[in-house]
RODO-2510 file (C-alpha; in nm, 4 decimals, decimal comma):
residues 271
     n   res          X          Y          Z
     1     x     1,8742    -2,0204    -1,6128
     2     x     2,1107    -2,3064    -1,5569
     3     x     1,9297    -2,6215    -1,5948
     4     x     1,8962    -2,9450    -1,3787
     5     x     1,6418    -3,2277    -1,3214
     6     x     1,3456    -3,1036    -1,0958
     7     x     1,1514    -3,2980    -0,9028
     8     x     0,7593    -3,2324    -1,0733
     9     x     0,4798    -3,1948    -0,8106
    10     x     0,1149    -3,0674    -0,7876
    11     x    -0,0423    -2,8088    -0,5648
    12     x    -0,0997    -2,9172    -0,2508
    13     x    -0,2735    -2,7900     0,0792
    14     x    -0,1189    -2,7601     0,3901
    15     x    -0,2171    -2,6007     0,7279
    16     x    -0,0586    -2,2569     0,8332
    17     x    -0,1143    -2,1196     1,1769
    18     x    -0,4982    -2,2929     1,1746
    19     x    -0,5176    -2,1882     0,8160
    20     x    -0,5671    -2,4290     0,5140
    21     x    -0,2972    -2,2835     0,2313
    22     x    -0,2961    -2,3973    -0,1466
    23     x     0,1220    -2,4222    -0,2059
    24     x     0,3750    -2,6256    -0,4909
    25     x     0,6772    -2,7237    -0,4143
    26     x     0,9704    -2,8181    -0,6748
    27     x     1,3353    -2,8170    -0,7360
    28     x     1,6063    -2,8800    -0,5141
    29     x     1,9223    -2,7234    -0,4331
    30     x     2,0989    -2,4888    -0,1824
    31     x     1,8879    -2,1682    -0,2982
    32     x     1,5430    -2,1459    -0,2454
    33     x     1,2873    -1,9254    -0,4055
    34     x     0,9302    -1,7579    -0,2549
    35     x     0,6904    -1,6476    -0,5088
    36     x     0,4545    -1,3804    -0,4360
    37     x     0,1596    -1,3177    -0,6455
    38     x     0,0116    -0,9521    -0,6932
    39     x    -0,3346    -0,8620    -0,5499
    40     x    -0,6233    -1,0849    -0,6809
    41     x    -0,3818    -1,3230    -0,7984
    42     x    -0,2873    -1,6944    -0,7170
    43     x    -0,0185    -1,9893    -0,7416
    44     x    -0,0809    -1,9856    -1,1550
    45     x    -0,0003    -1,6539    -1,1821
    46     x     0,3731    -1,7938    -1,1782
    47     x     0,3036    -2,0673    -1,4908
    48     x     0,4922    -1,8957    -1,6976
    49     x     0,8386    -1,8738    -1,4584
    50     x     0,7782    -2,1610    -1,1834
    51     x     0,9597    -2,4607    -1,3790
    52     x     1,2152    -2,2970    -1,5050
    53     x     1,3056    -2,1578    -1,1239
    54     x     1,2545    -2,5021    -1,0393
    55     x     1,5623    -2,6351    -1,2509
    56     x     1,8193    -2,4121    -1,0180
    57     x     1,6825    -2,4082    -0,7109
    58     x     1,3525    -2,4907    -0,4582
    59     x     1,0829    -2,3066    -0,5836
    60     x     0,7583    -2,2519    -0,3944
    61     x     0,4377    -2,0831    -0,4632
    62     x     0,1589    -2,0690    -0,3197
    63     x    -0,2094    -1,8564    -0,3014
    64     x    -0,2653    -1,6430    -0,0082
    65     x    -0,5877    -1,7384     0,2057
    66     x    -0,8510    -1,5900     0,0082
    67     x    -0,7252    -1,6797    -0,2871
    68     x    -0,6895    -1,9923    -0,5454
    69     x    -0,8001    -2,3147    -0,3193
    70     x    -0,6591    -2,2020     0,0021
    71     x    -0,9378    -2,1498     0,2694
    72     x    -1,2453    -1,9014     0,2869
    73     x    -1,0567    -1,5691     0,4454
    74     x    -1,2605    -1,4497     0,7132
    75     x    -1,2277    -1,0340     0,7648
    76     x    -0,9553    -0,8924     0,6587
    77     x    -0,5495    -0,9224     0,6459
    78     x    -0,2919    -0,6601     0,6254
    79     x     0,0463    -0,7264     0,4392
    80     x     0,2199    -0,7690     0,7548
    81     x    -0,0103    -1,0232     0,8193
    82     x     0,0483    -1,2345     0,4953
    83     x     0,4006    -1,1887     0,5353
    84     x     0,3976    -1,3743     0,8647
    85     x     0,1587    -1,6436     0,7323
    86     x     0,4494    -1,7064     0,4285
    87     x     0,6810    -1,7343     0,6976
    88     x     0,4307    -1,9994     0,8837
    89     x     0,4556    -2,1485     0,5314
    90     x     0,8244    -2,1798     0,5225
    91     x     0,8363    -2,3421     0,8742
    92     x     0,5501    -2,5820     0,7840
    93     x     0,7618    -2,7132     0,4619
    94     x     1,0717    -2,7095     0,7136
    95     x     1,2842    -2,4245     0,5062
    96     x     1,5521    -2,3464     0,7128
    97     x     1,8057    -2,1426     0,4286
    98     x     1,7785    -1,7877     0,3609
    99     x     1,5228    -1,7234     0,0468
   100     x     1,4727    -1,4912    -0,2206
   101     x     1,1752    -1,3214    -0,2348
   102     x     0,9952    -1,2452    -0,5921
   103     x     0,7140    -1,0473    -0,5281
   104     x     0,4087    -0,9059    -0,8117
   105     x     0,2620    -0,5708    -0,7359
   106     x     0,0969    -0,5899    -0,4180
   107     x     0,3424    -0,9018    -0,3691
   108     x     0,6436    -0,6857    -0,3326
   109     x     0,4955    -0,4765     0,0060
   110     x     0,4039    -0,8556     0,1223
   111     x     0,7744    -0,9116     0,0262
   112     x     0,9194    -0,6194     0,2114
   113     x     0,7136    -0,6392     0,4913
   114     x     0,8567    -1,0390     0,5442
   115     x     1,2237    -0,8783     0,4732
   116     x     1,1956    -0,6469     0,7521
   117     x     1,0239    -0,8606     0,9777
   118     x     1,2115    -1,1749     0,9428
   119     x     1,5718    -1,0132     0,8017
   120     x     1,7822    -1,3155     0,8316
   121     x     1,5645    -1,5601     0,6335
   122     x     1,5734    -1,3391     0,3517
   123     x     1,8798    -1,3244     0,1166
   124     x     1,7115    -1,0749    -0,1729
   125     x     1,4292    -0,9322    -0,3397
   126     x     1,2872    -0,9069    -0,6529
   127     x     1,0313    -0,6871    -0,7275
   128     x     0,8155    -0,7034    -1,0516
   129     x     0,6580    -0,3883    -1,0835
   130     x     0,5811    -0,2977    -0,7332
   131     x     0,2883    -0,1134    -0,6320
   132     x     0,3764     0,1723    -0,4062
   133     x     0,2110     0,4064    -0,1478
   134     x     0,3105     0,6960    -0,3442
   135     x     0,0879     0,7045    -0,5875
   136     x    -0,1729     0,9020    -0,5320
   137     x     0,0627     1,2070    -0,4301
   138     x     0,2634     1,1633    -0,7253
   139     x    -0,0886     1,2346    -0,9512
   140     x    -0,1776     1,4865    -0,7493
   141     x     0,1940     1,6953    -0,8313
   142     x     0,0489     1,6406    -1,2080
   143     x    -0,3137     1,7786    -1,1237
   144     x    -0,4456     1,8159    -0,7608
   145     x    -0,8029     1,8427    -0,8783
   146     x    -0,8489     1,6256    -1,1501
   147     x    -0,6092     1,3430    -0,9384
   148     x    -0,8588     1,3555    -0,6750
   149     x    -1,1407     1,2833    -0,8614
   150     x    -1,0155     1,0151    -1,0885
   151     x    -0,8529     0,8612    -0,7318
   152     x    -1,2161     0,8124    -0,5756
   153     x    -1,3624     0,7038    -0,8723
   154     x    -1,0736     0,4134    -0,9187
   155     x    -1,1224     0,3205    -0,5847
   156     x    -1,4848     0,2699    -0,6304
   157     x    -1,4711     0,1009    -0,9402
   158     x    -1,1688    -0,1282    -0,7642
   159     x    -1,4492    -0,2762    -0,5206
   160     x    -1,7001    -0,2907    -0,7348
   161     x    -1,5101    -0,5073    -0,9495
   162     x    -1,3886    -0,7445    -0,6603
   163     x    -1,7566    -0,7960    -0,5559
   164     x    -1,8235    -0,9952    -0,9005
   165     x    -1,5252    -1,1687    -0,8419
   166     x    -1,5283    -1,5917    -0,7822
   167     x    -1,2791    -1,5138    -0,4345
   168     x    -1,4269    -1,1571    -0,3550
   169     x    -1,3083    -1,2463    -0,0203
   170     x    -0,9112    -1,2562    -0,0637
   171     x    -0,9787    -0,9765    -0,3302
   172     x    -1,1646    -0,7521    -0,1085
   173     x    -0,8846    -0,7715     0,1893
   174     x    -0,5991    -0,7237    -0,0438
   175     x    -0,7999    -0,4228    -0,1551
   176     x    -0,8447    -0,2728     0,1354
   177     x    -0,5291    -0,2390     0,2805
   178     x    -0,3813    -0,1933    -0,0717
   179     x    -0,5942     0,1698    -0,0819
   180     x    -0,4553     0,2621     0,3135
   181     x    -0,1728     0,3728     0,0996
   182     x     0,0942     0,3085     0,3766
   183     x     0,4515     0,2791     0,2806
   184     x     0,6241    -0,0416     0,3337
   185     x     0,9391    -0,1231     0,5250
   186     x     1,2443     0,0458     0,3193
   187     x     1,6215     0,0171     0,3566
   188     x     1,6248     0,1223     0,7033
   189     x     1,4162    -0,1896     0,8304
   190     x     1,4992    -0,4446     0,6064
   191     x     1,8857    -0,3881     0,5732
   192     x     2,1186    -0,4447     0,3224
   193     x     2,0222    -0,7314     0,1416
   194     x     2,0294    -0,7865    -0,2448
   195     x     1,7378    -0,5880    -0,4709
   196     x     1,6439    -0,5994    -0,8115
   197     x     1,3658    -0,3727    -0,8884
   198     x     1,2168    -0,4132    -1,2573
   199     x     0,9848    -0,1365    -1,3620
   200     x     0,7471    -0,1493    -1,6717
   201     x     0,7352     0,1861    -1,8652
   202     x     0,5101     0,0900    -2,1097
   203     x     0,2637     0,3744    -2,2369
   204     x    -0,0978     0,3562    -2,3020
   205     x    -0,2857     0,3918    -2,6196
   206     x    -0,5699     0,5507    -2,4326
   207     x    -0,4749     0,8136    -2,2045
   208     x    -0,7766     0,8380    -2,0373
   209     x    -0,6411     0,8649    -1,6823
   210     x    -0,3886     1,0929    -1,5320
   211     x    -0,1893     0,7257    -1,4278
   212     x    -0,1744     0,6630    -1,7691
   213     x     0,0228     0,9922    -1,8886
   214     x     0,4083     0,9322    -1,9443
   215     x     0,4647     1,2258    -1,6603
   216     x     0,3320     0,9882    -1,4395
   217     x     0,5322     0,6725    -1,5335
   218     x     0,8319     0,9181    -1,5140
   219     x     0,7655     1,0154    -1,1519
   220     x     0,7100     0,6149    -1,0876
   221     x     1,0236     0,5363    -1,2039
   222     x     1,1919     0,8311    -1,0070
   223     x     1,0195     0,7359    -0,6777
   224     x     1,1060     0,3498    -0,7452
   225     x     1,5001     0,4384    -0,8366
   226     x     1,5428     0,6790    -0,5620
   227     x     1,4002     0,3937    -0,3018
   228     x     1,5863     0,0986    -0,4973
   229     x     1,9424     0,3090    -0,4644
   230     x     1,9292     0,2942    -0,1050
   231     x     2,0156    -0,0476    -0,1243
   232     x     2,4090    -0,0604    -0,1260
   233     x     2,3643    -0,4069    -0,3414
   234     x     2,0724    -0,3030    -0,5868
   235     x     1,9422    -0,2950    -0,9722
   236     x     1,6516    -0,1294    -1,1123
   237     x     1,5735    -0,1888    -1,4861
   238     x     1,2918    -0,0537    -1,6473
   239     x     1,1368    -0,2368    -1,9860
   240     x     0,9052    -0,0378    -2,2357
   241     x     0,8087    -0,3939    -2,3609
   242     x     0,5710    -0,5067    -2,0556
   243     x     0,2819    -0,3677    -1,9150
   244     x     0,2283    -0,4372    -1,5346
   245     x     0,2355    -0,8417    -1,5526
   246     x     0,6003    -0,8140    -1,6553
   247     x     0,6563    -1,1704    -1,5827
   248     x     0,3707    -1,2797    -1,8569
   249     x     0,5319    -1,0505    -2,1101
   250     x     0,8774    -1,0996    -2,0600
   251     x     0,9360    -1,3858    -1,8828
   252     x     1,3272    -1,4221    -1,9752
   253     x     1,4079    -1,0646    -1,8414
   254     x     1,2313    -1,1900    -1,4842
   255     x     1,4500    -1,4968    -1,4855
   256     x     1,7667    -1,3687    -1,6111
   257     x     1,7477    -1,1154    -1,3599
   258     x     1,6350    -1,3657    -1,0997
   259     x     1,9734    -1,5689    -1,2235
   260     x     2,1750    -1,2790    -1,1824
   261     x     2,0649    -1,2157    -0,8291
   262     x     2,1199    -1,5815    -0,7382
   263     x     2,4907    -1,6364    -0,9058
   264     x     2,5962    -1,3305    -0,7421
   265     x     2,4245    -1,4525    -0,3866
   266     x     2,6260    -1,7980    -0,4747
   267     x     2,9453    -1,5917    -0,4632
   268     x     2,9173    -1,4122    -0,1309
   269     x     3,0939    -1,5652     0,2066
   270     x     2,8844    -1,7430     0,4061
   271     x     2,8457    -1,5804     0,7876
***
């Protein structure tokens, strides 16, 4: 990353359409930056990436009601839904410049879902690992029965988990409509903007479920090319080196791929 003086702050709370959000602001510059943490996750999730974003342009995080210190979440939110409450965010801290969106697992259909509702505030995307809807139908081509089987009990074990969690509320939402397995907005909604997929293709020592086979990672990274090449300005890479937190493995390859995205943005006319 090109590096410049940031401005340090702490997380802060501020109040998004009647809800109270945990956020951190830093950098400054003409490019701005939206992190978007995977399911369960919060603002710290980015620890590892947010200062160094923070030397090139604004960077903001910030953890989803339900999550981190933002408020108690109260039934449940869809990723729609969080999409338009980042945008709420955005207008609260007065960001008025197209951003680039870097969203974690079930960050990237939050991600998409903002992209295709909100198209001209959003100048790319960069998806770490994304989760997709796909799933499921991609283990059953491997093994209908055994796929459906190992699906429930994943699903189970998913919510049983979340109810032992510290912010089973945030967990439990993200949860739920994580396992309606509905496809996100694609290239037809959110246009052609700028996309940089990054896949991890690590195997598994254990191969104890039919996700962790390498037939299944190779239909993952099929599914995720074939969606990422409808983008006319797009680049998928795929790393052996990181399991699904990509950005705590391999930080550099997030941010030099982050870079990339933003010097080529930097070169583009302005409308």
């Amino acid at each position: 990353m090109v590096l410049s003086p940031i401005a340090n702050s702490d997380p802060a709370i501020v109040e998004v359409q009647g809800k109270a959000i945990e956020y951190e602001r830093s950098g400054a510059g003409t490019c701005t930056v939206l992190f978007e943490s995977g399911l369960a996750e919060n603002l710290h999730t980015w620890d590892g990436l947010f200062e160094a974003v923070a030397r090139r342009c604004v960077a903001i995080r910030y953890s989803r009601v339900g999550q981190g210190e933002s408020e108690l979440l109260q039934g449940e939110l869809s990723a729609s839904e969080y999409a338009e409450l980042a945008r709420g965010l955005l207008l609260e801290l007065e960001i008025v410049n197209p951003v680039v969106l870097v969203g974690h697992s079930y960050g990237s259909d939050i991600a998409r879902y903002f992209a295709a509702l909100y198209p001209s505030t959003v100048a790319g995307l960069l998806l770490i690992d994304p989760s997709i809807s796909a799933d499921v139908r991609l283990l059953g081509e491997i093994d209908p029965v055994r796929a459906a089987a190992e699906v429930e009990e994943i699903k189970a074990s998913d919510f049983e988990w979340a109810k032992e969690q510290p912010r089973e509320d945030g967990i439990l939402s993200e949860l739920t409509d994580s396992w309606k397995k509905v496809e996100p907005p694609g290239y037809e909604h959110i246009g052609d903007i700028a996309v940089r997929t990054i896949v991890s293709t690590q195997g598994y020592h254990e191969q104890i479920y039919l996700f962790h086979k390498p037939e299944f990672s190779e239909k993952r990274v099929q599914f995720l090319t074939e969606w990422t090449a409808r983008f006319p300005r797009s680049r998928l890479v795929t790393t052996s080196s990181s399991g699904h937190f990509v950005h705590y493995d391999e930080p550099k390859l997030v941010l030099d791929e982050l870079d990339a995205m933003l010097s080529e943005l930097a070169t583009l006319p302005e409308n």
